[in-house]
C-alpha positions as CSV (number, residue, x, y, z in Angstrom):
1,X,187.9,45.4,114.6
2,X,184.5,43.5,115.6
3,X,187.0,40.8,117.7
4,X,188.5,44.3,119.9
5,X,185.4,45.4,120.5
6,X,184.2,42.3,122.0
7,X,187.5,41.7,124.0
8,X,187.4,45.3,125.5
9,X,183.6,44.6,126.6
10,X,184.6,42.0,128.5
11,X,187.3,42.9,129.7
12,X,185.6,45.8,131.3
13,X,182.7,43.2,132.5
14,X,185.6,41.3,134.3
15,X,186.8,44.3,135.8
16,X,183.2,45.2,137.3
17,X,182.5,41.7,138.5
18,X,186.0,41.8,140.2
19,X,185.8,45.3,142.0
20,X,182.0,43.9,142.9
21,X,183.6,40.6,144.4
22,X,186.3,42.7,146.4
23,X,183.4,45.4,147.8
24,X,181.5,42.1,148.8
25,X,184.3,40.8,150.7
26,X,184.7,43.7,152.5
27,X,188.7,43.4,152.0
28,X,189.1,47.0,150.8
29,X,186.3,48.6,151.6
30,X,188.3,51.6,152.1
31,X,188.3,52.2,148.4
32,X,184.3,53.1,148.3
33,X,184.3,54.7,151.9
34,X,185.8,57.7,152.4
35,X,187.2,58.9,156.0
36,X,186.1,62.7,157.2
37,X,186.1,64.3,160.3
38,X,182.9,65.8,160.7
39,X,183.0,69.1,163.8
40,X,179.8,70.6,165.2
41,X,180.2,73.9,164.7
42,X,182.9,74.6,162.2
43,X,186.3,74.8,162.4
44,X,186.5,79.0,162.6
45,X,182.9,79.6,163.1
46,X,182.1,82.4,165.7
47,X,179.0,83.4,167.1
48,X,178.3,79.8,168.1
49,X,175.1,79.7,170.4
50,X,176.8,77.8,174.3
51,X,173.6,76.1,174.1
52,X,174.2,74.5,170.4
53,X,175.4,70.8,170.1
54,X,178.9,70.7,170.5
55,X,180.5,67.6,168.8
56,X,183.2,66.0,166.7
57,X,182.3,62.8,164.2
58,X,184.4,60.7,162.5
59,X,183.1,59.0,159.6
60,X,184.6,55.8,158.9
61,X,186.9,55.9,161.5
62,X,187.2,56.1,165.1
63,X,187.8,58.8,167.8
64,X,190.9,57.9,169.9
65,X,191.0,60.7,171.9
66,X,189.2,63.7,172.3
67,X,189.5,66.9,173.9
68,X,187.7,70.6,174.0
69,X,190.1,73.1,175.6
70,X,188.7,76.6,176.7
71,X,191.1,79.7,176.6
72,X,192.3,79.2,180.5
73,X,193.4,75.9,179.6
74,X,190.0,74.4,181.7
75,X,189.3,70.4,179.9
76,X,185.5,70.8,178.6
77,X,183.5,67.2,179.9
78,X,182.5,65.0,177.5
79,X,181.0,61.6,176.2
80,X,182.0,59.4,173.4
81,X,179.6,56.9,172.2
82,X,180.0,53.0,172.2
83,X,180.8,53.0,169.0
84,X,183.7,55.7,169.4
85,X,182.8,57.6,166.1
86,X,180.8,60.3,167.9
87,X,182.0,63.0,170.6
88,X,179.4,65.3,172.6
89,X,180.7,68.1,174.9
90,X,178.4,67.9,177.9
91,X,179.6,70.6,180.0
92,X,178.4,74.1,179.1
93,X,180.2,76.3,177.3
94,X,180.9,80.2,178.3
95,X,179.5,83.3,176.3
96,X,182.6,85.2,174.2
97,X,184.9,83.1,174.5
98,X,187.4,80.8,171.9
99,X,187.5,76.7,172.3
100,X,190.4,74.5,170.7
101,X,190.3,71.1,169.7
102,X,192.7,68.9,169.8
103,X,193.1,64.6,169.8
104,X,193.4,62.0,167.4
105,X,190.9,59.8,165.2
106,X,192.1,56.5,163.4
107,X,191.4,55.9,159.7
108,X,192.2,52.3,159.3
109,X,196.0,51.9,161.0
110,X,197.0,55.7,159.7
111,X,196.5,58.6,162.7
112,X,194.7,61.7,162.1
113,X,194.7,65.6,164.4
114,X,191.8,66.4,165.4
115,X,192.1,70.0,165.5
116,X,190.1,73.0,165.3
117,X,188.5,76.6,167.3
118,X,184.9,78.5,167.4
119,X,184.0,81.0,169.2
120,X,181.0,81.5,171.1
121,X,178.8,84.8,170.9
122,X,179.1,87.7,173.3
123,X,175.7,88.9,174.1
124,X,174.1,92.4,174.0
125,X,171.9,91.3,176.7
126,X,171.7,88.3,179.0
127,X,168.0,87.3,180.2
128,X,167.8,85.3,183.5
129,X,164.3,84.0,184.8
130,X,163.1,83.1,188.0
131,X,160.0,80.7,188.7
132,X,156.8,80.9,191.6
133,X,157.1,77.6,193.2
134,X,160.0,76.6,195.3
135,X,161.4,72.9,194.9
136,X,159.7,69.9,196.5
137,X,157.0,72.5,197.4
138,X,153.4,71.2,198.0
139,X,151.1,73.2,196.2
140,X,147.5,73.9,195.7
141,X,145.3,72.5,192.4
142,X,145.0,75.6,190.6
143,X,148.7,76.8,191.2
144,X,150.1,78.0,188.0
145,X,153.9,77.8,187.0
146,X,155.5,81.1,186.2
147,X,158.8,82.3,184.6
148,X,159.3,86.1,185.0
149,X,161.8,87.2,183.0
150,X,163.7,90.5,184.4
151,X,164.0,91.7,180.8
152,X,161.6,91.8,177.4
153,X,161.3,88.7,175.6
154,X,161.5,88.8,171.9
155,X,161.4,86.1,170.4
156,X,159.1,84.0,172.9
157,X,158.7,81.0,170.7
158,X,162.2,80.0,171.0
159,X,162.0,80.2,175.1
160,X,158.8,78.2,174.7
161,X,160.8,75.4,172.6
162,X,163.5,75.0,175.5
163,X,161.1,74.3,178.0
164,X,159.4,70.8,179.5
165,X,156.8,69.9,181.9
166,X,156.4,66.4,183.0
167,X,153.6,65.2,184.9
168,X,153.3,61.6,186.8
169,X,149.5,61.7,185.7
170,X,148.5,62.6,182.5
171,X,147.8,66.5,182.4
172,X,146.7,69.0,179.4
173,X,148.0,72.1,179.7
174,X,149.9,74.9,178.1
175,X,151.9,78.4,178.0
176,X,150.8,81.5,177.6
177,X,152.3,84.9,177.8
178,X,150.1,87.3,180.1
179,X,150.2,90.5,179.1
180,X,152.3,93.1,181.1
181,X,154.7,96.3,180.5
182,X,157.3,94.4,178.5
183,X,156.3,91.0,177.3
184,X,158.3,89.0,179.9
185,X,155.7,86.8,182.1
186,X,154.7,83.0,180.6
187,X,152.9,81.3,183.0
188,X,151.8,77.4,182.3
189,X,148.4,76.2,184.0
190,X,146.8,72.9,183.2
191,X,143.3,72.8,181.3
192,X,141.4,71.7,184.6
193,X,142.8,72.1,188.3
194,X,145.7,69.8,189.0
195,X,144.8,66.0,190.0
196,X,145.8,65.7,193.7
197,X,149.4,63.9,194.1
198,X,150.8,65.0,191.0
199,X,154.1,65.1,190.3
200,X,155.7,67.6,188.3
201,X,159.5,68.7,186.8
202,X,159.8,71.9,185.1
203,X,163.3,72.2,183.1
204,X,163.8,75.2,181.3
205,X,166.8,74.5,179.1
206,X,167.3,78.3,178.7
207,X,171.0,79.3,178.8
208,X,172.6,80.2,175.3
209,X,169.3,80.3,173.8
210,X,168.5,83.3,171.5
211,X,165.6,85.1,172.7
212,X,165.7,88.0,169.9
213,X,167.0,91.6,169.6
214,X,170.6,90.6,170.9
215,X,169.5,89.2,174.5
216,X,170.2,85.4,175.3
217,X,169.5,83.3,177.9
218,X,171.4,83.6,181.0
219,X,170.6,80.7,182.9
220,X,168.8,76.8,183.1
221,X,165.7,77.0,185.4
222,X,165.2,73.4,186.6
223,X,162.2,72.6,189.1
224,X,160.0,69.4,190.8
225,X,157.4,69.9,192.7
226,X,154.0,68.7,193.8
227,X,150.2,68.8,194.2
228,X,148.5,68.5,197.7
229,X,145.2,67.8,198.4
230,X,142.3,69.3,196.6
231,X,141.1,71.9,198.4
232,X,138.2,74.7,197.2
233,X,136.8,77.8,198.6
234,X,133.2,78.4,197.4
235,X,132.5,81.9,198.5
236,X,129.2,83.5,197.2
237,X,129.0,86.9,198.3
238,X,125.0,86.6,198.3
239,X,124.9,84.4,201.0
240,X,127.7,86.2,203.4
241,X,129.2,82.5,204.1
242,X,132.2,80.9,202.4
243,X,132.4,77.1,202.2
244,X,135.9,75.1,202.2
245,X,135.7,71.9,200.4
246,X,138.9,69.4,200.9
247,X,138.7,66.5,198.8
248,X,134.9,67.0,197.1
249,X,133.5,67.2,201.0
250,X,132.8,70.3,202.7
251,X,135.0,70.7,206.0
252,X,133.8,74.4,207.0
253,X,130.9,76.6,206.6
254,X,131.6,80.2,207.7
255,X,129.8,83.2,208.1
256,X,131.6,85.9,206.4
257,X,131.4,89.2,205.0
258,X,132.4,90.7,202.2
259,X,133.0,93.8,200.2
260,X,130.6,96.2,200.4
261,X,130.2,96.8,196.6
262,X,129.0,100.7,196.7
263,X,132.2,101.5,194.7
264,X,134.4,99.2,192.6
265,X,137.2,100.1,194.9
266,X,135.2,97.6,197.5
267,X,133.8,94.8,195.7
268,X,135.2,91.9,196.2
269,X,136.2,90.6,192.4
270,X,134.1,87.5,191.1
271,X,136.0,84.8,189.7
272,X,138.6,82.1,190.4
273,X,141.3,83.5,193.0
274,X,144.3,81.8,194.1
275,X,145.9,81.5,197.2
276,X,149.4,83.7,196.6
277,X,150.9,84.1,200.6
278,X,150.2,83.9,203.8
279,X,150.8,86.3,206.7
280,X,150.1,85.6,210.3
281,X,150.1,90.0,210.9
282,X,149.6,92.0,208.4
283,X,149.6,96.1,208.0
284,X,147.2,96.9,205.8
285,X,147.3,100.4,203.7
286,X,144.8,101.7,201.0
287,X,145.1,105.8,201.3
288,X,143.6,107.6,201.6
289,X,140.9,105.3,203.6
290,X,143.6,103.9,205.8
291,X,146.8,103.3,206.6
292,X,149.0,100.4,208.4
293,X,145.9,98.7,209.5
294,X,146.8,95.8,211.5
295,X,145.3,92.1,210.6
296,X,145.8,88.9,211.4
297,X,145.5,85.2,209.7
298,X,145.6,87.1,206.1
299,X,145.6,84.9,203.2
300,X,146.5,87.0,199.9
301,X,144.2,86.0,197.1
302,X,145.6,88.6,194.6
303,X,147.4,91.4,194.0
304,X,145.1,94.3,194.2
305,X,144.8,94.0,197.8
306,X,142.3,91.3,198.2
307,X,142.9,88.4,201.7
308,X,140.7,85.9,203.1
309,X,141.7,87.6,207.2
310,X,140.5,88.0,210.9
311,X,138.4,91.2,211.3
312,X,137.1,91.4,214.8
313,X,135.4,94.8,214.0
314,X,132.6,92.9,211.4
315,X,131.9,89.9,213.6
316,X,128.3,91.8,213.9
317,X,127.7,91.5,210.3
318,X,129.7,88.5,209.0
319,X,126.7,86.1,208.1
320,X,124.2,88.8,207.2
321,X,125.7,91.6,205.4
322,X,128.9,92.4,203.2
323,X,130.5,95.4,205.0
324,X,134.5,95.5,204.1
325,X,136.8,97.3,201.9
326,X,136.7,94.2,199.3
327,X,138.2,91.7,202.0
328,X,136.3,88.2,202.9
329,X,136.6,89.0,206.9
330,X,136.0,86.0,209.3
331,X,135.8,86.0,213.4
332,X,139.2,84.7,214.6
333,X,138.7,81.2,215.4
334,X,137.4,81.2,211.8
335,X,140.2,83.4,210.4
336,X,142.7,80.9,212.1
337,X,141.4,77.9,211.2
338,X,141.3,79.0,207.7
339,X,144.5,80.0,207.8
340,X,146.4,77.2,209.1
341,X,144.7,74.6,205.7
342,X,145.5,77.1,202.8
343,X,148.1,76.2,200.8
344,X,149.8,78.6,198.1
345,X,147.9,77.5,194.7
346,X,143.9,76.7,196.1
347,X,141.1,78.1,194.1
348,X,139.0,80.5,195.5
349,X,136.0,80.8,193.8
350,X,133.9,83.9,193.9
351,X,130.9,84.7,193.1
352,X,127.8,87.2,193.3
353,X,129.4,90.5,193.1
354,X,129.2,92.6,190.2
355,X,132.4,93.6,189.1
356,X,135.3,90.6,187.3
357,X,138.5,89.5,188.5
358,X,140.8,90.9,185.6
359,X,144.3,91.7,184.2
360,X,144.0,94.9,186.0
361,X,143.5,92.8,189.4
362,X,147.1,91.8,189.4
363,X,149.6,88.9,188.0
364,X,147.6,85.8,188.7
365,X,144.2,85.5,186.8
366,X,144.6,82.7,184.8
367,X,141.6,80.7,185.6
368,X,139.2,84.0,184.2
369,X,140.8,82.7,180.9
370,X,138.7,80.2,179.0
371,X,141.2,77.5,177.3
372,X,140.8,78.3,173.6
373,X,142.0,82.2,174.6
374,X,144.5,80.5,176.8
375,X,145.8,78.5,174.4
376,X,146.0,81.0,171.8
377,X,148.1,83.2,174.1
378,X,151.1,80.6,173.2
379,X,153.5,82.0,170.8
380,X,153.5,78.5,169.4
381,X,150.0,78.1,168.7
382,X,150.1,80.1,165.4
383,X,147.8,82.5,166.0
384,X,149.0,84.5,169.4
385,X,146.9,87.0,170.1
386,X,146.4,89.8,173.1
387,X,143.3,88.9,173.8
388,X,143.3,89.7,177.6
389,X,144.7,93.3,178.5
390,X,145.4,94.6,181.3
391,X,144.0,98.3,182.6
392,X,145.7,101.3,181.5
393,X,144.8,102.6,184.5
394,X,144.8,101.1,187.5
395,X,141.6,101.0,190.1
396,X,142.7,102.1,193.6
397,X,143.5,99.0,195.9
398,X,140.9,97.2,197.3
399,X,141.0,95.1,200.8
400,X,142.3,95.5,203.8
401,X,139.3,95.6,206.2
């Protein structure tokens, strides 16, 4: 019985060393590596995101021929890696709708279907965005970019996640949702103003992207543009001038005046303004004080009526006392000259009055933030918070002459 024993052992050894000597010599390795088709999603899955990764994998074989076929019989594009085991649909994929595979895979010399459907999700709601700045548009150093939304955004994490900015020079920045009505504006500003010259490229990889309570994304919002010169406006409302200072040297010094600041209706806001448009004639309207007032060279620096514009009328006090509604008013020359160097995006920079630029000011006062609130306003910074609110009710317009 003791002599079996021993023979079975090594019998068994033999049989080891042998099946290690064959697994060495890769002759059959087909005996330890099993072949699969791996698909991305599911064969039978529904409710499949268009923006998820669509592939097909073979594992330990290779793809032959691959195809995605959508219910009008429309070939999906697609790219197969050099080593022809993986398959990526590239081309995007519609909402509600049923996709068929179909192809063949090679294990060893034996061919193998490639076959299988998914279906995509039909959407309650479909979210589309649109941005601030136009492509290969020169903007100012303090220009933010926005994405408003024409719908509420949910889950706002998942929009920030699909989104890139790239910048030619180094640049700290960050999102943040400003407050508003429905939770649907994310603007993105850098930490300091914008070095002049930079280049930027926005792509917000947005379509198919679940944005919460049955809404999803209803398009890609792609974008490159870049920074001008610098250009700042220093107006100090105690010294009835306003300087403009283009690449850290003062260019113009002009006498100016300001809002009178005996209501808060007109005082002109302190803080950091931005350029928004521009408007060569301009009816002005803030009833019941006037109505379809007309100006020229009018530079809107927010939205609660505030411009930078020609006001012949004040020329007597422009340099010694602040007279207007809440406007900065120059002579004409002035007003035109001004005019013709802003660029959508330059800081204007206020100071001396007595009453803020706020939330309740308009869309754009995001340099009013400091950049730990800022930050914090990112639904990916952990602890989001509503720090800035805007006015329940909102002052009467200010500006206009």
């Amino acid at each position: 019985m003791f002599a079996t024993k021993v023979r079975a052992r090594l019998a068994l050894v033999a049989s080891v060393l042998f099946l290690a000597l064959v697994g060495a010599t890769g002759c059959s390795s087909s005996l330890f590596a099993e072949f699969k088709l791996d698909y991305s999603p599911g064969d039978g899955s529904t409710d499949v995101s268009p923006a998820d990764d669509i592939f097909v994998k073979a594992e330990h074989g290779k793809l032959e021929s691959v195809t995605l076929t959508s219910p009008a019989g429309h070939q999906l594009d697609g790219r197969l890696n050099a080593s022809k085991d993986e398959y990526h649909v590239t081309e995007p994929l519609g909402f509600g709708k049923t996709y068929t595979w179909s192809g063949t895979a090679k294990d060893g010399s034996k061919s193998v279907k490639i076959e299988g459907t998914f279906t995509t999700i039909n959407p309650e709601t479909l979210t589309y965005g649109s941005l601030n700045i136009g492509d290969d548009q020169t903007v100012g150093i303090a220009a933010p970019i926005i994405i408003q939304f024409d719908s509420h955004v949910e889950d706002k994490a998942a929009v920030e996640r699909a989104i890139t900015v790239k910048t030619s020079t180094p640049t700290e920045g960050a999102w943040a949702w400003l407050p508003d009505d429905n939770g649907s504006r994310l603007h993105w500003r850098p930490r300091e103003y914008w070095k002049p010259g930079t280049k930027v490229e926005v792509n917000a990889k947005l379509y198919g992207v679940n944005m919460g309570d049955g809404a999803y994304g209803g398009q890609d919002l792609s974008l490159e543009f870049q920074i001008g010169r610098s250009q700042i406006v220093k107006a100090d409302a105690t010294t009835h001038r306003m300087q403009v200072i283009r690449d850290g040297q003062v260019v113009s010094d002009y006498a100016v005046s300001y809002g009178a600041g005996t209501e808060e209706r007109n005082t002109t806001r302190s803080g950091t303004h931005i350029v928004q448009e521009k408007h060569e004639h301009f009816k002005m309207t803030n009833e019941p004080y006037y109505r379809d007032v007309d100006e020229y060279y009018a530079v809107r620096i927010s939205n609660n009526g505030e411009f930078i514009h020609e006001n012949p009328n004040t020329v007597g006090s422009q340099g010694s006392a602040n007279v207007s509604n809440g406007c900065i008013n120059l002579n004409p020359q002035d007003a035109q000259e001004y005019f013709n160097s802003a660029l959508y995006g330059d800081p204007v920079e206020v100071t001396g009055t007595d009453v803020d630029l706020s939330a309740a000011d308009g869309d754009i006062y995001d340099w009013t933030i400091d950049w730990a609130t800022w930050k914090s306003m990112s639904a990916l910074d952990g602890s989001a918070k509503q720090v800035v609110s805007a006015s329940a009710k909102k002052p009467a317009p200010i500006g206009g002459n």
